[in-house]
C-alpha positions in Angstrom: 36.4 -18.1 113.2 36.5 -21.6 113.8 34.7 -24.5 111.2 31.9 -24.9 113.9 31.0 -21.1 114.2 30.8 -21.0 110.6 28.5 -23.8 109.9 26.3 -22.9 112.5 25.6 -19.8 111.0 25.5 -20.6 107.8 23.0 -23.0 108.1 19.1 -21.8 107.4 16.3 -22.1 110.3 14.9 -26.1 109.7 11.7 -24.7 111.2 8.8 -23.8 108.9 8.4 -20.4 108.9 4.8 -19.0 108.7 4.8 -17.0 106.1 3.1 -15.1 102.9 -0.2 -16.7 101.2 1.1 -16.6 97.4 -1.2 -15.2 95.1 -3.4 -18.2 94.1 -4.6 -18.0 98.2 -5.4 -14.5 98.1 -8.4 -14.3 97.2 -9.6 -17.1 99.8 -10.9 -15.4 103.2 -7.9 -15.4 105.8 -7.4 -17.8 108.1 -8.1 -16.6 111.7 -4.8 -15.6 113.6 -3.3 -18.0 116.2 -1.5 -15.7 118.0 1.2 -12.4 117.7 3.3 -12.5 114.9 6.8 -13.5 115.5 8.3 -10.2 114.5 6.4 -6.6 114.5 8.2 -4.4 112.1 7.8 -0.4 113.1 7.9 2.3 110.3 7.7 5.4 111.6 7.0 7.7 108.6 6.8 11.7 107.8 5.9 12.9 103.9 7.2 10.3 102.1 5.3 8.4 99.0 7.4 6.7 96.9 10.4 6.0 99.4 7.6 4.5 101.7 6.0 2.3 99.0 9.6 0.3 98.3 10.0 0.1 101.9 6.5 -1.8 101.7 7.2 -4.0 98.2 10.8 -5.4 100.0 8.3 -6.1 103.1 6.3 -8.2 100.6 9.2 -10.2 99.3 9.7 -11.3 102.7 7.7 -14.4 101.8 9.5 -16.5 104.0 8.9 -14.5 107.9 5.7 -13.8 109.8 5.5 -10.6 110.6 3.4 -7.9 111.2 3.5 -4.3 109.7 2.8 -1.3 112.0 2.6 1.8 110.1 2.8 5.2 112.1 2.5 8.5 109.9 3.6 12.0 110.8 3.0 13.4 108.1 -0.2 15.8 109.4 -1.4 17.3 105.9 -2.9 13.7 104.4 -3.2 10.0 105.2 0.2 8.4 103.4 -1.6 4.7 103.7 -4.4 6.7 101.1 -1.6 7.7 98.3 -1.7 5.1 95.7 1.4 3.7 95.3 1.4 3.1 99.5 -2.0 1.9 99.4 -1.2 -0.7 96.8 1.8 -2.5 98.8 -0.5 -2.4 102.1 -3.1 -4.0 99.8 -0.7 -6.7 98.8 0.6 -7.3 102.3 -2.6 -7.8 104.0 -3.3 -10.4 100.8 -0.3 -12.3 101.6 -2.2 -12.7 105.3 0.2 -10.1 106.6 -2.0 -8.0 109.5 -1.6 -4.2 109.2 -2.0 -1.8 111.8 -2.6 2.2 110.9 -1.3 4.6 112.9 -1.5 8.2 112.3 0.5 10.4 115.4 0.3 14.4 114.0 1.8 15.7 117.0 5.5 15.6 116.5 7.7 15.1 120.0 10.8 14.1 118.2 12.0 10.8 116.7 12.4 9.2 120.0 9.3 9.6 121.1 7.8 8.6 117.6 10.0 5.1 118.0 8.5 4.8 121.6 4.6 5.8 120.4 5.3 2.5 118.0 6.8 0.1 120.7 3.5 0.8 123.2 1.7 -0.8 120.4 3.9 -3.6 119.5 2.7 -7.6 121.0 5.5 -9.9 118.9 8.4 -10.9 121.2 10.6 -9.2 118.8 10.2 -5.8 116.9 12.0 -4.6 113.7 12.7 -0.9 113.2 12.6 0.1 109.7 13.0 3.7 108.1 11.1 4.2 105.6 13.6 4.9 102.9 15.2 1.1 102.9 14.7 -1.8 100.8 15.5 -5.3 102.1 16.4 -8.0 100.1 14.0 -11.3 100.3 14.8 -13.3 103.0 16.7 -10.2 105.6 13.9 -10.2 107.6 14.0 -14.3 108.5 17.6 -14.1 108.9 17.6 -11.2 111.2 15.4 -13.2 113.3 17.4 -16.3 113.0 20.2 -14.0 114.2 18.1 -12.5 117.2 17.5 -16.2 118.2 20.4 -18.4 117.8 22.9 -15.6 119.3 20.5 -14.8 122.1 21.3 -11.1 122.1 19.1 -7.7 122.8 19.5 -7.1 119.0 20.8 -7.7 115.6 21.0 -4.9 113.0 21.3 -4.7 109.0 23.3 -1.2 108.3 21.7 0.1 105.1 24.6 0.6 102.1 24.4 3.4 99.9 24.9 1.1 96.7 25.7 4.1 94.5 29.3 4.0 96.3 29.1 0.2 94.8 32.9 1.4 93.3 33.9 3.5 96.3 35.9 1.1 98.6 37.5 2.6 101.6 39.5 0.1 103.5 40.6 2.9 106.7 36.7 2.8 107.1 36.5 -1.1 107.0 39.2 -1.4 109.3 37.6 -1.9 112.4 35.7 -4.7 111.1 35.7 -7.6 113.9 33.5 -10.9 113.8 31.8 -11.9 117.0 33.9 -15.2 117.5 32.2 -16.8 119.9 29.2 -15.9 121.9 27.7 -12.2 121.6 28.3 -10.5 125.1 27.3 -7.3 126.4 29.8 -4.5 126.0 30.2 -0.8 126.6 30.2 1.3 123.6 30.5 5.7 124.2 32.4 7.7 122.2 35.7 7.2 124.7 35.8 3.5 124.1 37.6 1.7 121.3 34.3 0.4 120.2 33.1 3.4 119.0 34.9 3.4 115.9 33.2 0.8 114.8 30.5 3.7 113.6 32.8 4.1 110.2 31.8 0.7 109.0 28.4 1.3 107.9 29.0 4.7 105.3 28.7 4.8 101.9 28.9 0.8 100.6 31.6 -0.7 102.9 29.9 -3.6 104.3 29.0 -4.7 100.8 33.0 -4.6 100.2 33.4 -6.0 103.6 31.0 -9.3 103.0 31.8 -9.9 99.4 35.9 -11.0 101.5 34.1 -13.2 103.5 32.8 -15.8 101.0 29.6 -16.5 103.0 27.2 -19.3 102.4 24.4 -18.5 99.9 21.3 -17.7 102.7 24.3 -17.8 105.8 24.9 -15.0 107.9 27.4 -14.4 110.3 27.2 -11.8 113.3 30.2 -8.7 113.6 31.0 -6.4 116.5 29.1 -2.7 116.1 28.8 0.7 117.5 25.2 1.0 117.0 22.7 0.0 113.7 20.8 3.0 112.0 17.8 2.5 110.0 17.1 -1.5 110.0 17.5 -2.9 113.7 15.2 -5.9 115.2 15.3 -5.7 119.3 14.1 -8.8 121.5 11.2 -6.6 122.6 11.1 -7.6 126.6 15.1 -6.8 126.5 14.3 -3.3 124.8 11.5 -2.5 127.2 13.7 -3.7 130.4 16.4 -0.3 129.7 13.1 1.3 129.2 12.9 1.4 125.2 13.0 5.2 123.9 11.0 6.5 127.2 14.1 9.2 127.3 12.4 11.0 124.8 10.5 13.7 127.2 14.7 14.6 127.9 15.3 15.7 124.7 14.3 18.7 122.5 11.6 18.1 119.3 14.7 18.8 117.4 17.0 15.6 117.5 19.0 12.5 116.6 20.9 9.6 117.6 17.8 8.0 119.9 18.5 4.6 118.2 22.0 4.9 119.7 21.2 5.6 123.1 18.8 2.1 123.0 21.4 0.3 121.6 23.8 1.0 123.7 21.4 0.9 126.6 20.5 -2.5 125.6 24.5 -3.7 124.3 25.4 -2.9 128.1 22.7 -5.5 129.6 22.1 -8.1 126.8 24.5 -7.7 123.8 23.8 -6.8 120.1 25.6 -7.1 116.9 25.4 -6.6 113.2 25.2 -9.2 110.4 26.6 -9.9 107.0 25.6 -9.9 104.7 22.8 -7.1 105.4 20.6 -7.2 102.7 19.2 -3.4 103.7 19.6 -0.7 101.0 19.1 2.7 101.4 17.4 4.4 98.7 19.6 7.6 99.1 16.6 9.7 99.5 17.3 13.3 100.9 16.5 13.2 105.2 13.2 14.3 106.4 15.1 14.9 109.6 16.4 18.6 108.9 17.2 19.5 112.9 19.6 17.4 114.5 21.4 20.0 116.3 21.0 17.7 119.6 22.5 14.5 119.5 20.8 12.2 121.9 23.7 10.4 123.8 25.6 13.7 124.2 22.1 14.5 126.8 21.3 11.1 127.5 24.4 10.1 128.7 25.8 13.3 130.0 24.4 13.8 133.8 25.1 10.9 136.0 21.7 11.2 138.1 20.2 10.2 134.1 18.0 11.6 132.4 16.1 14.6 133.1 12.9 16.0 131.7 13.6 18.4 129.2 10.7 20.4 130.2 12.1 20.8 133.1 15.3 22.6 132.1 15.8 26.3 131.9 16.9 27.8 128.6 
């Protein structure tokens, strides 16, 4: 890395962002909105309480971004916005002048179509993805977006680290950690090419061993080479929707994984995308809501060369 690359990204955005009301504004009527949101940030959500509600309190420690929360529950028994703890952090986000958009989707396609329900009703020119077991530190969310922006890419992730491995360090996982040195370009990634291996870096805690080498700038970020970004990934929305955003979903089974991959690398071929440390995302180690993932999206997705077929229309 040169001394230039570094201090470019190092450096935090000199643009005002437009961001939370604090607490001594809240309760003074809102101000009326001039315009989308910067950044729409997508939880798609299925029985969760409590994991959902610290999802929502490290949303409103992002006092420093303007975004927009759109909420999508699965969960088909109950309302999640309606439990206590959940209704409390949408509460304080819509205080802090953050809109909130409720969504309730019963019918369960698969996770694909679940990410593609939440795009169709996304308007910022850029949309976070975020599970709803992960807690971001303040300030990931404006520094994802300073990412998105200054490297000009289809989209920057933060992998989520499992911090109870805080003492776990496995250097052959960390191995194939590269740093974009120059401009982000688009790339192939499948599980033949070199860049696949890349998918080892983000287990357990090993960017958090990874970042803590690289002696980066309090509030700095800088951008590294990935296979693809679970859990915590911001998209430039119009280069998401030109591959055609998770709209792949009616060739897949209910049961499934590995959609987010099959964007990503959908939108890493035409646009470019990379990860950056540090990440900030932390997963709260939760046990999965996502019990069937006997079908792994690429492995259809990628496998028939006239693309994607229906899977309705398939014999079985």
């Amino acid at each position: 890395m040169t001394e230039a690359f570094d201090a470019r990204h190092a450096r935090r955005s000199a643009t005002p962002p437009r961001g939370a009301r604090w607490s001594g504004s809240w309760g003074r009527p809102l101000p009326a909105s001039d315009g989308p949101a910067a950044v729409d940030v997508l939880i798609p959500t299925v029985g969760r309480t409590a994991e959902l509600a610290v999802t929502l309190a490290g949303l409103a420690a992002q006092t420093d971004a303007d975004f927009r929360v759109v909420l999508s529950d699965q969960s088909g028994t109950d309302d999640v916005a309606e439990r206590p703890a959940v209704a409390a952090m949408l509460r304080v986000l819509e205080a802090q002048g953050r809109p909130v958009t409720r969504l309730t989707h019963p019918e369960r396609r698969g996770l694909a179509e679940h990410r593609q329900f939440l795009l169709e009703h996304a308007t910022a020119p850029a949309v976070l993805y975020l599970d709803d077991d992960v807690w971001l530190e303040p300030g990931t969310v404006r520094r994802m977006l300073d990412a998105l922006t200054d490297l000009g890419c289809g989209f920057v992730g933060s992998a989520v680290q499992g911090l109870s491995y805080l003492a776990d360090r496995r250097p052959h996982e960390t191995a194939p950690f590269s740093l974009w040195d120059g401009p982000v370009v688009p790339e192939v990634v499948r599980r033949d090419t070199p860049g696949f291996a890349r998918w080892s870096l983000h287990n357990a805690a090993n960017l958090v061993h990874v970042q803590a080498d690289l002696d980066i700038e309090d509030g700095g970020w800088l951008p590294y080479r990935v296979a693809w970004v679970g859990a915590c990934a911001m998209y430039d929305r119009a280069a998401l929707e030109q591959v055609g955003g998770f709209r792949f979903w009616d060739t897949l089974p209910v049961g499934h994984a590995g959609e987010d991959v099959v964007a990503q690398w959908r939108v890493m071929e035409r646009f470019g995308g990379a990860g950056i440390v540090p990440s900030g995302a932390v997963h709260l180690e939760a046990p999965t809501t996502v019990t069937d993932r006997e079908v792994d999206a690429p492995d259809v997705v990628f496998a028939d060369p006239r693309g994607p077929q229906p899977h309705g229309s398939r014999s079985h």
